[in-house]
Structure formats: C-alpha cells, structure tokens
N, C-alpha and C positions, 0 to 999 in steps of 0.2 A: 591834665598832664599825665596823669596815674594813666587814665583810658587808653593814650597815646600811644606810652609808650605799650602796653599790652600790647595790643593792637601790631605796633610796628612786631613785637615777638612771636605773635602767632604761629607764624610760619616754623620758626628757627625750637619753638616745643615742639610741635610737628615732626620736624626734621630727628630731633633728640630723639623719639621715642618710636622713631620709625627704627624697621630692619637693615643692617647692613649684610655685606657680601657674607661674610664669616659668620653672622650670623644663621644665614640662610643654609650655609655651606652643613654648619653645627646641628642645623633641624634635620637637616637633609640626611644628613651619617646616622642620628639617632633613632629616625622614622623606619630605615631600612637597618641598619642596627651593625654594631663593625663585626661580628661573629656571623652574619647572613651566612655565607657558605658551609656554616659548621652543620647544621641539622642533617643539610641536602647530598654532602658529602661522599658518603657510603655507596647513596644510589646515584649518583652523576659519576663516581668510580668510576663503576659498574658498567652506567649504559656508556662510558666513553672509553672502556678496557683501559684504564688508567690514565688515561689525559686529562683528567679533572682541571688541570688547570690549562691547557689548552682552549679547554672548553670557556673557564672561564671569560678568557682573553677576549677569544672571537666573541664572546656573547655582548662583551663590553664595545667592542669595535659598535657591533650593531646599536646597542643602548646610544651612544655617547652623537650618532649620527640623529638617533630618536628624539637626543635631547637637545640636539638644536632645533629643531623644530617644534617640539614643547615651547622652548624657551621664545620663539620667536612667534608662537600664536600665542603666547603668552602678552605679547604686545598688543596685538589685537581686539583682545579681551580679557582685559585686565580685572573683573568683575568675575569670572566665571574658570574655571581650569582644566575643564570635563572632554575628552574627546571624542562624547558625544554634541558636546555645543561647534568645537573646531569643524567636525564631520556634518555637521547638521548645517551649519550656516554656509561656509565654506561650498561645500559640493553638492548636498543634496539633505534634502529631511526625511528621506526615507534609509540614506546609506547612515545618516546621523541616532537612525534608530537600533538598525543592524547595528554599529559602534557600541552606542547605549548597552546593547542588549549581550552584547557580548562581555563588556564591562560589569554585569551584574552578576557573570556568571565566575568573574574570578573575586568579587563579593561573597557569595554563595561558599567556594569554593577554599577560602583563606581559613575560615574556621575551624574546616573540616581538616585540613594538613597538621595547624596546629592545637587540635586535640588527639590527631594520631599521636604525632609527635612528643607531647606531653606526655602522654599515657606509655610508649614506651620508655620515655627516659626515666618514670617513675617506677618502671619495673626492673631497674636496674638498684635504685634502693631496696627493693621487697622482691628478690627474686623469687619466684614462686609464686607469684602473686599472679591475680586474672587480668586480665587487656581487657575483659568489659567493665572488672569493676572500677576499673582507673579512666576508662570513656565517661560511664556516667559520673565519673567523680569530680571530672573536670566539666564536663559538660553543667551540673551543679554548681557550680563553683565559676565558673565563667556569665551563666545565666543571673547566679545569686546576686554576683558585686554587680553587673549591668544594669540588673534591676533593682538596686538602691541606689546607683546614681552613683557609684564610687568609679572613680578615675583616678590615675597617676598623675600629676601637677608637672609642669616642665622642669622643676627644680629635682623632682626625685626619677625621673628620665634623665635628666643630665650626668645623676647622681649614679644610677644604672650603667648610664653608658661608659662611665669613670668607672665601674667596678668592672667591666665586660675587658677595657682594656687594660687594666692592669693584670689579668688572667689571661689576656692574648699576649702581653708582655710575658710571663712567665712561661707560659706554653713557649715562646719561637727562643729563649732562652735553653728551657732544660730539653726540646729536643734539640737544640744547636748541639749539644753535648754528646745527645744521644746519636748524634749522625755522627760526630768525628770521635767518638770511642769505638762505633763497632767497624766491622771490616764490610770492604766495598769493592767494586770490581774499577778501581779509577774513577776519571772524569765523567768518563759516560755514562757513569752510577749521576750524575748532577742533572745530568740532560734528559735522562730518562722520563720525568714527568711530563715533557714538553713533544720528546717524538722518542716514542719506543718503536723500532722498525718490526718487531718481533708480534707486536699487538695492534699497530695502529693502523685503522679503516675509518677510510672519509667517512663513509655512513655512521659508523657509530659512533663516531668523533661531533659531526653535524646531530647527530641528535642528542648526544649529552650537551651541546650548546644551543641546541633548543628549550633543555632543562634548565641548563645555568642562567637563564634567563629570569629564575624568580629570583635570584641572588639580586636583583635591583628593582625590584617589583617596592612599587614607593617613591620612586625619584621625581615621579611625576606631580608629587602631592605641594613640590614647592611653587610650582606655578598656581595655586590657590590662593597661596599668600602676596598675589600683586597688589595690592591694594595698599597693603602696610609696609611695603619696603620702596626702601632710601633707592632712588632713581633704575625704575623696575625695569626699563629698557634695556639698559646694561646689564644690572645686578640678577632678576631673575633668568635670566640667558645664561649670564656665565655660574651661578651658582649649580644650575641643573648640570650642566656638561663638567663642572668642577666635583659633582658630588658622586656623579657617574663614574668618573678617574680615582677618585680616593678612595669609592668602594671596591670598585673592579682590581685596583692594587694590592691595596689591603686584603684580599679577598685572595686573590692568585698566589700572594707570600703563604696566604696560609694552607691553600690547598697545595700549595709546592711544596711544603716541609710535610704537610701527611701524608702527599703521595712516598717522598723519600722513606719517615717511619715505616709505613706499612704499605709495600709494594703489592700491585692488581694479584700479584699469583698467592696471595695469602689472602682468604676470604676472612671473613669480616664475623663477628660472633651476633649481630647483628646489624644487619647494612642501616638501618635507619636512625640507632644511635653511634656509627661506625668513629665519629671524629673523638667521642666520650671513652674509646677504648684506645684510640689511638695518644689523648690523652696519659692514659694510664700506661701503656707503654713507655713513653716516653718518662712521667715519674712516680708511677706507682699509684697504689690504692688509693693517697689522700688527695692527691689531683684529679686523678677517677671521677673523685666524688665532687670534688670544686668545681672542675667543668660541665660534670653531669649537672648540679644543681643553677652554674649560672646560666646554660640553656635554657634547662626548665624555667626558672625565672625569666627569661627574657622569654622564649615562650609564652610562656601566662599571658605577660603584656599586650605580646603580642595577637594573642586570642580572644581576651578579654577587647581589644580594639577594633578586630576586624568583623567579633561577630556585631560589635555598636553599628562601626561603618555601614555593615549589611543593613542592621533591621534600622537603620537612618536613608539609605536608598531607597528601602522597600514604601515605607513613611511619603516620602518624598513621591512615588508613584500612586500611594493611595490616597496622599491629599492632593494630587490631580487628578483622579477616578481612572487613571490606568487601572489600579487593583481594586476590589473592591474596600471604599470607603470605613463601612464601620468597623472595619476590622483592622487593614492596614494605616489607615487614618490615623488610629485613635490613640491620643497622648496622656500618658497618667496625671492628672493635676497635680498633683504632691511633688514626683519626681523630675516630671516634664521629660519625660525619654515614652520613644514609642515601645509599650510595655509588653502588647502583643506578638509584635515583628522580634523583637529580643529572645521571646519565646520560640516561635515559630526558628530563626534561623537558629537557634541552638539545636532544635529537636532534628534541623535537617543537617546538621553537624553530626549528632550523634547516627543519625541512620548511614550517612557517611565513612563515618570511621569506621563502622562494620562492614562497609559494601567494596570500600576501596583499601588500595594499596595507598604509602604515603606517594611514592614515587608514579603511580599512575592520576591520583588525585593531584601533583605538583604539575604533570603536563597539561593536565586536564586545563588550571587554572591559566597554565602560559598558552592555550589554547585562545583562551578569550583575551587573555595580555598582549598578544602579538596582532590579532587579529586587531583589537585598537589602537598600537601602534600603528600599524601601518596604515590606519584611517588619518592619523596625524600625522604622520609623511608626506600623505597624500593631499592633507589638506592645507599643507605649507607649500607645495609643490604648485597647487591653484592659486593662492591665495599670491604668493610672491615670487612666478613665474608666470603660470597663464594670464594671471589678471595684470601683469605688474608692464608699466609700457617701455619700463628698460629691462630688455631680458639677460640679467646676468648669469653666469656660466655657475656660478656658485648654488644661485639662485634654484637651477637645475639637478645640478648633480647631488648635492648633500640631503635633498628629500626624497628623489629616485633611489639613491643609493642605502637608503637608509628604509627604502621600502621594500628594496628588492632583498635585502640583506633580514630583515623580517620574515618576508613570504617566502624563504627557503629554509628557515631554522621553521616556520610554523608550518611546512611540508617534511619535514624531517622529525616531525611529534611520534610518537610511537602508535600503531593505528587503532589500537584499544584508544587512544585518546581523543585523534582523531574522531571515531564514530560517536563516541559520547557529546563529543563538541558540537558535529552536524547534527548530531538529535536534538540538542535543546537549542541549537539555534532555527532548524525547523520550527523547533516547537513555538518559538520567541517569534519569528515572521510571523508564521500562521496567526498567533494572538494579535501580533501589531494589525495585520492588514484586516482583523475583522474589527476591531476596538475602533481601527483607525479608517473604516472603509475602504479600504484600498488605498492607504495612507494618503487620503482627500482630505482629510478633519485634522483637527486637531493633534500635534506630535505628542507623543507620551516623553514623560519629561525623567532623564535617565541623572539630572545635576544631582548631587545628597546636599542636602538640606545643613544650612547650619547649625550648628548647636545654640545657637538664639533661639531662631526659628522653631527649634522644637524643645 
C-alpha cells in the first residue's frame, strides 16, 4: 500500500519542486539584474545625444519580439537553449556555427566590460588611484574566487537583488524631490528625455539602441531551464517576453529620471561611472558612495560569472577537440572547474580593459548578441512558418519582424565595432571551415557545458 500510494505521488513531487512563471520571471530580473542600465548609461547618453531612454524602449520592442521566438524554440528543444543548436538544426550547421561563433564572442567579451567597469567605479573611492592597478586587481580577484570554486548561491542573488532595489527605491525617491525643487522650463522639461527636437538624429538615436541592447543581454538564459519548469510550453514563452518588459520598464523609469537630473548639455565627470554622479547629485556624498559600491558589487558578480561562463564554453569546445584538448579540456580534480580556460579568459579580460573603451568593448559584445538573435528569428521563422503546413500570419511576421528589427540596430553599431566583429568572425569561419573541412565533418559544438558536466 506504502508503494502505492508513492507511486501514485510521483508525479505531484515532481510538480512541487518544479519552476513556476514567477519563479522564472524572478531568475530572469536577477540574471540580467534590475540596475542593468545603470553602468551603460553615461555612454548610451552620449551616442544617443540624450535619448537614453528612447533608446531604451526601441531596444526592448526589438528584444521582446526576440523573445518570442526564444520562447517558442524553447519548445522545440527543451534539452538544449543555445542559438547555436536553434540555427544549427533548424536552418543550417554551418549558419549554426557562424551563430555559435558569434555567441563566443560576447563570452569573451562580458568580462572584459565588466572589469572596466569595476576598475573605474573603484577609482571613484581612491581618487588618484591607477586604472591598471585596479585591472589587475579585479582581474585577481575574479580569477582567484573562480579558481576555488566559489560562487554566489541563489539565496545571496536573491539577497543582492533585494539590496539593488531597495537603492533603486531610494534613488527614484530622493531624485523625485530633486526634480520638483529645482526650476524647469514647463512640461516640455518631462518630454525632453523622449524627443529633444534640438538634439535628436535617427542615426544616433539607432545606434544608442544598438548599445541599449546589452541592458537585456541574459534574457535568453531562461530558456535553459526547460526542463525544470512547471508546463514549459507556456511558462518558458511567457516568462522570457515577461522578463524582457519588466526589464525594459524598469530600466526606462530609470534612465528617464537621470536623463531629467542631469541633462546631454552637462558632460559627465566621467561617462562610464555617469549614473554614480548622477546619484550624488540627486543626494550627496553618502549616496555617491551607496550606489557606487552597489554597482560595484553587482559588478563583481557579475564578472566573476561571465568570466566562468566563458572559460565553461571554451571547456565545452576542447572536450570536443574544437580547441585543442590538453589544454582547453582539462578539469582541476579538486575543484572540478576548467582551471586553465578561467585563466586564459581572465588574461584576455585584462588585455581588454587596456585596449578597449567600456563603450566600444559594449558594442563590440552586441555585435555578436544581435548577430544571434537574429539566427533565432530566423530560426523560428523556418521552423514555424516555412516547415509549418498551416501558414499563419503571426507565424510570419513576429520572427521577420523581429529579425529585421535586429539587423538594423546591428547596422547602426559604431564602425570601430563593426570591423572588430568582421575580424574575429573572419577569423572563426576560417577556423571552422579548416577544423571542419569545409564544414563536411563534424560541427564544433558552441552548447556550455553544465556545471555537472564539468
């Protein structure tokens, strides 16, 4: 009888301990983090002559069309979340490698923003201080925790994310004050962040929402968890396009109120920590420091994860002899993290933060983001139109729309960024097509590796 009724429960612990919407919604907000816009700020200003939140908006239009089609190759392959697998199986295994290969490149790419990044907000405690020695200091220090195997647990990300908005809370608070104490020119002073006639050009408008595009860089990460959520057809669909709107809101409220504080024609004391002064305007020295230090911290996290992600990709490549084996392969016994690749993407972090700006290093990485979004557009577009034998109209428009809305914010990159993008993706062909014969053999495999796995 005991057996029985187990038996009959199976299912219903199952169900218990699987993810729901909110759940998902909750990993979603954390992964991309609710301050995203605050680092990028200064320079999305800048290249959008003060439409930052403009920019935002349109960037979100584009995402939210991206994350329907996530969400619904998410059906597909419920096992797998990579739009190198969607692009590969889908349309082609050689377009599934160009995907991959551009995907590696905003891997590469993440570490490197956020040790800039880091390194200046740290120079705002220690004015006076060196920009390389707070590179290698982080670079150190990112490398060190990776390679003992330390990580943040879901419970103290939760806990983080609960500190980040209670500091966003106080922020739209003490500048509400500061907007309706000082003097303005009317209403038009409200609107200004949205369309200043005086400053605003499609071009620079389009390519600050080429930038604001890494304000959602992440959203993608919840169609990996199909496996484990409570009826994945539904729930991973609408969580990705749920999480995309919560950011994208959140995210405009906030760059609407610092475009207000501190308007385009007042430069910035430095554009890359710009939202940490804007901060301080709004309530002085000890908020200064509060927002400087919870970026930084949410930073860290952020660095310390993307350089794992990376040298977890890289892993993932050398235990299929894409890279070479004994080196990218190899797993610490103790630790079980790939010990070398950890190494390896730090050191190309740190060559990074010297060679690049944050802001041209940020395009760079939406370079290879956009370019695999639009592989995933494209492969929802086959997938549930061309193949599909009732051709509905939805079917059509929301992955064309959502591609074409991609390949113009990733034609609107700044062309420093551009050429950097066409070199290493040269560079990635050329590799694939001799490794791969003329991509005849064997496809290099671009999925990252679980953390079982390795």
């Amino acid at each position: 009888m005991g057996n029985g009724i187990a038996g009959a429960n199976l299912s219903d612990i199952g169900l218990k301990r699987s993810l729901r919407l909110w759940d998902l919604i909750l990993y979603g907000v954390i992964v991309i983090q609710p301050t995203a816009p605050m680092p990028l700020f200064g320079v999305l200003s800048n290249r959008a002559h003060g439409h930052a939140v403009t920019a935002i908006l349109l960037a979100m239009i584009a995402m939210l069309f991206t994350a329907i089609s996530y969400g619904r190759m998410a059906r597909a392959y419920p096992s797998a979340g990579s739009a190198f697998t969607y692009v590969g199986q889908e349309i082609n295994p050689a377009l599934g490698y160009v995907t991959g290969w551009s995907m590696a490149m905003d891997y590469m790419l993440n570490p490197v923003i956020c040790i800039i990044w880091c390194s200046k907000a740290a120079m705002n405690f220690a004015p006076g201080s060196h920009y390389w020695i707070w590179v290698v200091f982080f670079f150190a220090l990112f490398t060190g925790l990776n390679l003992r195997g330390i990580k943040t647990s879901a419970r103290v990300n939760e806990g983080l994310a609960a500190g980040m908005s209670i500091v966003i809370g106080i922020f739209f608070v003490a500048a509400a004050r500061y907007i309706w104490g000082s003097s303005h020119d009317g209403p038009v002073f409200f609107f200004r962040p949205f369309y200043d006639p005086q400053t605003f050009r499609l071009g620079p408008v389009l390519g600050g929402t080429s930038l604001a595009v890494l304000t959602y860089i992440g959203f993608d990460g919840i169609s990996t968890l199909s496996e484990e959520v409570e009826n994945p057809r539904r729930n991973v669909l609408l969580a990705t396009v749920l999480t995309c709107l919560v950011i994208g809101i959140l995210s405009a409220m906030e760059v609407y109120v610092a475009q207000l504080v501190w308007p385009i024609s007042q430069p910035f004391p430095d554009v890359d920590t710009a939202f940490v002064h804007v901060a301080g305007r709004v309530a002085g020295s000890w908020f200064f420091l509060t927002m400087n230090l919870t970026l930084l911290v949410a930073s860290v996290g952020s660095g310390m994860g993307a350089q794992l992600g990376a040298a977890r990709l890289l892993y993932g490549m050398g235990r299929s002899n894409a890279l070479p084996r004994s080196f990218f392969g190899a797993i610490d016994r103790n630790r079980r993290i790939p010990r070398n690749n950890v190494i390896f993407v730090g050191l190309v972090a740190v060559a990074g933060a010297f060679l690049l700006s944050y802001g041209l290093a940020a395009e760079m990485l939406n370079f290879g983001a956009l370019l695999a979004f639009m592989g995933v557009n494209a492969a929802a577009f086959v997938r549930y139109y061309m193949r599909s034998s009732e051709k509905r109209l939805a079917n059509l428009v929301l992955p064309i729309s959502g591609l074409t809305i991609c390949l113009l914010l990733w034609l609107n990159l700044s062309q420093a960024a551009i050429r950097a993008g066409v070199i290493w993706m040269i560079v990635g062909i050329a590799f694939g097509a001799w490794k791969t014969r003329g991509f005849r053999t064997g496809l290099i495999n671009f999925e990252v590796p679980s953390e079982t796995e390795s």
